[in-house]
LOSETI-644736 format. One record per atom (N, C-alpha, C): residue in three letters; x, z, y. Coordinates in steps of 0.02 Angstrom, whole numbers, padded with zeros to 5 digits, always signed. Example, Ala and Ser with C-alpha at 12.3 -4.5 7.8 and 13.67 -1.06 7.14 Angstrom:
<sites>
ALA+00660+00390-00284 ALA+00615+00390-00225 ALA+00660+00390-00165 SER+00642+00354-00112 SER+00684+00357-00053 SER+00645+00394+00002 
</sites>
This chain:
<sites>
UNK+00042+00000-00059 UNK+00000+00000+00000 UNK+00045+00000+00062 UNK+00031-00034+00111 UNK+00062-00056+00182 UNK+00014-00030+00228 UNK+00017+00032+00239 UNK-00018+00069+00291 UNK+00014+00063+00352 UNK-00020+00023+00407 UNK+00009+00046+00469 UNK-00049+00065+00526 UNK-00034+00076+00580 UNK-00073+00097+00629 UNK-00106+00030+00684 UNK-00186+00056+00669 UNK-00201-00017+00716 UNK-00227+00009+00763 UNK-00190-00035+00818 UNK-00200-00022+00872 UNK-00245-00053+00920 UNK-00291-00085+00869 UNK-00377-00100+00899 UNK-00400-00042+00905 UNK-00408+00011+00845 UNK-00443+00045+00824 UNK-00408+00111+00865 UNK-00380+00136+00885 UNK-00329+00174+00928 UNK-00368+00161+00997 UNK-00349+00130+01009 UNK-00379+00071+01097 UNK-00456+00090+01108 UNK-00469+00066+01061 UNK-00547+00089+01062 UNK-00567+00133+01042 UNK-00548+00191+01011 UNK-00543+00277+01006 UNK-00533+00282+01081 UNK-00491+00276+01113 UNK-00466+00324+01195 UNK-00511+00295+01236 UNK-00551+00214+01248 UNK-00580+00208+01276 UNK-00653+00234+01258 UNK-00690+00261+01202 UNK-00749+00293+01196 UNK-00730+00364+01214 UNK-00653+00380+01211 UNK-00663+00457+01228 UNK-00658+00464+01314 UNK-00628+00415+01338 UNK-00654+00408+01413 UNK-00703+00390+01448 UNK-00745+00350+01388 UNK-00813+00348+01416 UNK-00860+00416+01410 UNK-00838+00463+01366 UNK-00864+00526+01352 UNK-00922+00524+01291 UNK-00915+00498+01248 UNK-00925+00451+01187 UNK-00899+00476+01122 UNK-00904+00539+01138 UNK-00871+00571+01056 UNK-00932+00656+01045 UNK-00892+00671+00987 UNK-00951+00736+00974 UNK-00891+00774+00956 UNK-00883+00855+00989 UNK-00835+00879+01001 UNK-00824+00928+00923 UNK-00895+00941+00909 UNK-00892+00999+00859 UNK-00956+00952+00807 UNK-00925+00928+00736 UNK-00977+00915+00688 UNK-00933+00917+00629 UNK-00984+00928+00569 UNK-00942+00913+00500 UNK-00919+00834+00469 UNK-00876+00845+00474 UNK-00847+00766+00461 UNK-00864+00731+00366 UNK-00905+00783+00339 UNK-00923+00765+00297 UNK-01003+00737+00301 UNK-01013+00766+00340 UNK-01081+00740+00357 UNK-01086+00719+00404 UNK-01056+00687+00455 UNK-01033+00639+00524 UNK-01032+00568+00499 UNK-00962+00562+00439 UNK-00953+00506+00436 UNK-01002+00449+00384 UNK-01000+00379+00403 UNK-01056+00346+00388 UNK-01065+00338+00312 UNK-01124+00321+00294 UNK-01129+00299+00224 UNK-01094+00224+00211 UNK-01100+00231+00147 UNK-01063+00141+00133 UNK-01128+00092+00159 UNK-01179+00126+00138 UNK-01240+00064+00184 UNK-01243+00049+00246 UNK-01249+00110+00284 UNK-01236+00109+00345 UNK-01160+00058+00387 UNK-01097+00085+00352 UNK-01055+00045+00353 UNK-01068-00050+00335 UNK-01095-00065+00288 UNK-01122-00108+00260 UNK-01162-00144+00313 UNK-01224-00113+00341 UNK-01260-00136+00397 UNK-01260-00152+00449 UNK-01169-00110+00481 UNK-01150-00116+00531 UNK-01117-00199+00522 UNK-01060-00195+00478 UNK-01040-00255+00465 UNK-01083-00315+00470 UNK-01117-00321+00442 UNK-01181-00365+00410 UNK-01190-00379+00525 UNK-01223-00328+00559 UNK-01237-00344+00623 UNK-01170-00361+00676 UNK-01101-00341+00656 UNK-01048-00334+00698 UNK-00991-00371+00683 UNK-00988-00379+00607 UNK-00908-00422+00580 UNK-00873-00351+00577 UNK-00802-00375+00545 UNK-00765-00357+00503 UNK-00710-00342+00587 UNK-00710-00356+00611 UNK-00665-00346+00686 UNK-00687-00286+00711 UNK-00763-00296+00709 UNK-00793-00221+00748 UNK-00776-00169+00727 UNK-00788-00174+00646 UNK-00801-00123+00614 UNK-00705-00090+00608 UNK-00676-00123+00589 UNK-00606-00123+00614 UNK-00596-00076+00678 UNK-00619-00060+00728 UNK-00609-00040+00773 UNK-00605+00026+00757 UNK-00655+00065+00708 UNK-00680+00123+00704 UNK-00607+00155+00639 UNK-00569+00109+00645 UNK-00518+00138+00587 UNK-00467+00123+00644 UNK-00409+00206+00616 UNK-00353+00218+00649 UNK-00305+00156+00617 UNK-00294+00148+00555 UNK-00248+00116+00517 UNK-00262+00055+00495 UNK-00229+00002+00456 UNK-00253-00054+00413 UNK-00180-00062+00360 UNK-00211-00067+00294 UNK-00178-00118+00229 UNK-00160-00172+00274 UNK-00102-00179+00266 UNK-00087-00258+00268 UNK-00066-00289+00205 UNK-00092-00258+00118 UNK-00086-00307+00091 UNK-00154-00305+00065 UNK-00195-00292+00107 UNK-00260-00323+00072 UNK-00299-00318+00127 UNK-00333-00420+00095 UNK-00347-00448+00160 UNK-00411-00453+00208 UNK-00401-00474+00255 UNK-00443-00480+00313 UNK-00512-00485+00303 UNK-00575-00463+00323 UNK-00647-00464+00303 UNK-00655-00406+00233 UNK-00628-00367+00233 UNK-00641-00317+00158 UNK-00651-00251+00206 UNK-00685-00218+00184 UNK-00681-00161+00198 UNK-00638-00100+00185 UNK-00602-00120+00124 UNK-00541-00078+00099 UNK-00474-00096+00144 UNK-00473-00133+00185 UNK-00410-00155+00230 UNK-00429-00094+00273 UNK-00468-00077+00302 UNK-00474-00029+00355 UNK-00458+00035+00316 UNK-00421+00085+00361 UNK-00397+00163+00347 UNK-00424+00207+00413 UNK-00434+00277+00375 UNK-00424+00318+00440 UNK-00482+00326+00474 UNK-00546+00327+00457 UNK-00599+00314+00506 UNK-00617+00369+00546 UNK-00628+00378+00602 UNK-00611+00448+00661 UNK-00694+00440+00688 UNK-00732+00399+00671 UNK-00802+00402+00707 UNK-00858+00362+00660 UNK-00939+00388+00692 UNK-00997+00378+00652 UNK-01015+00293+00675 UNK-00982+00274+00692 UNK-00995+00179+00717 UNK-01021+00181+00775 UNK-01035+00227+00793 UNK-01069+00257+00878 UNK-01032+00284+00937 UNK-00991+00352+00900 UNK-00945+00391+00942 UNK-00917+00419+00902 UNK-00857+00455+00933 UNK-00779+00467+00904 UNK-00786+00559+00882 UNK-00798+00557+00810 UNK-00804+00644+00808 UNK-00734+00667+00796 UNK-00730+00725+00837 UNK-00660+00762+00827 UNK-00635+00786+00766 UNK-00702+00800+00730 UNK-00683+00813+00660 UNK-00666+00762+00617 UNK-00677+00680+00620 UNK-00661+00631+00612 UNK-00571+00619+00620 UNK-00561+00641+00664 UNK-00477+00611+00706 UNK-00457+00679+00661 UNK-00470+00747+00659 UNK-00438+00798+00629 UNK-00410+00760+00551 UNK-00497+00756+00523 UNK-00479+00725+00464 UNK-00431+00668+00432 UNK-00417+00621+00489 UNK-00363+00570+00464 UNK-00306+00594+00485 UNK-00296+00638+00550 UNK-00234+00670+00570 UNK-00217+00723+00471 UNK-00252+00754+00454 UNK-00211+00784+00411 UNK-00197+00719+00343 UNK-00259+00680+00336 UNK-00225+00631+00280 UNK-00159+00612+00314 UNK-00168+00583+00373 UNK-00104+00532+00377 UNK-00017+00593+00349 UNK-00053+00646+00385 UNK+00014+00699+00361 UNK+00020+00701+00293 UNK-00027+00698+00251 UNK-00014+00718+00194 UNK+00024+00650+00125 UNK+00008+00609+00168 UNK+00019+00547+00138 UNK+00086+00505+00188 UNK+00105+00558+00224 UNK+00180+00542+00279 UNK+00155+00462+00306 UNK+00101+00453+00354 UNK+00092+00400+00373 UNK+00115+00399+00448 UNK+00182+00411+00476 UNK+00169+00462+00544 UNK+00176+00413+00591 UNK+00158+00345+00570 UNK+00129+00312+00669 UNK+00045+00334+00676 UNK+00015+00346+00609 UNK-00064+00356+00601 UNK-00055+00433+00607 UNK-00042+00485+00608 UNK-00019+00538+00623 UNK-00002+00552+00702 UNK+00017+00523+00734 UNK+00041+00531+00807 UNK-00007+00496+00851 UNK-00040+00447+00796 UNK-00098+00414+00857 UNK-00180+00454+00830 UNK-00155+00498+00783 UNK-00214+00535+00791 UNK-00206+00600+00832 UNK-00144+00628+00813 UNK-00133+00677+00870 UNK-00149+00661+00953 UNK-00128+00611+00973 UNK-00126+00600+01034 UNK-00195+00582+01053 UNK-00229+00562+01018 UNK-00330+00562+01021 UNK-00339+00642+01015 UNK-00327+00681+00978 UNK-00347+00742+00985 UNK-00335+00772+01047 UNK-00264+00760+01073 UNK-00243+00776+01135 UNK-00310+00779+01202 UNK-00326+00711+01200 UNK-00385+00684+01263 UNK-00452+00725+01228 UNK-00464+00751+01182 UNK-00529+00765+01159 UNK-00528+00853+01169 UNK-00580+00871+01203 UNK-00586+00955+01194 UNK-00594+00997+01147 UNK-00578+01033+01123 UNK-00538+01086+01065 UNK-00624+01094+01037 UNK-00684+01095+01059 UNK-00761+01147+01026 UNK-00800+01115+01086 UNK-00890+01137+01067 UNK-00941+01122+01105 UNK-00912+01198+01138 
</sites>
């Protein structure tokens, strides 16, 4: 696996958290989307959009899949903090540390609780 950090999906994390476009305090198990939902979004947005909502991407597996995207930090709506927590500790745990530092630095701009 060729994990690196995409920086669509980064870009457009800081600009929803400057639009004020995130949820400060939720369970990221129950935040993040279903595969249908994911599915539906695609189906209305493409494989670019949905791309956005992931910190990371496979680059050996290709373009239009949903398994190319890593890291997902938000509900396809807005950016939950418990989302960016959650890929901040995968990326640590799996030593991914450009996806690690660009989740830190999203946590940075986002407020600690409601």
């Amino acid at each position: 696996m060729a994990i690196k950090a995409n920086p669509a999906g980064i870009d457009y994390a800081k600009e929803l958290i400057q639009k004020n476009e995130y949820v400060k305090d939720s369970d990221w198990g129950e935040a993040q989307p279903s595969r249908e939902r994911e599915n539906n979004f695609i189906d209305r947005n493409g494989y670019e959009e949905f791309g956005k909502w992931h910190l990371a991407i496979d680059t050996e597996v290709g373009e239009g899949t949903k398994s190319r995207y890593k890291f997902p930090y938000g509900d396809l709506q807005k950016v939950h903090r418990s989302g960016v927590i959650a890929a901040k500790q995968r990326a640590a745990e799996w030593d991914h540390t450009d996806v690690l530092e660009a989740a830190d630095s999203l946590l940075g701009c986002l407020p600690d609780s409601n």
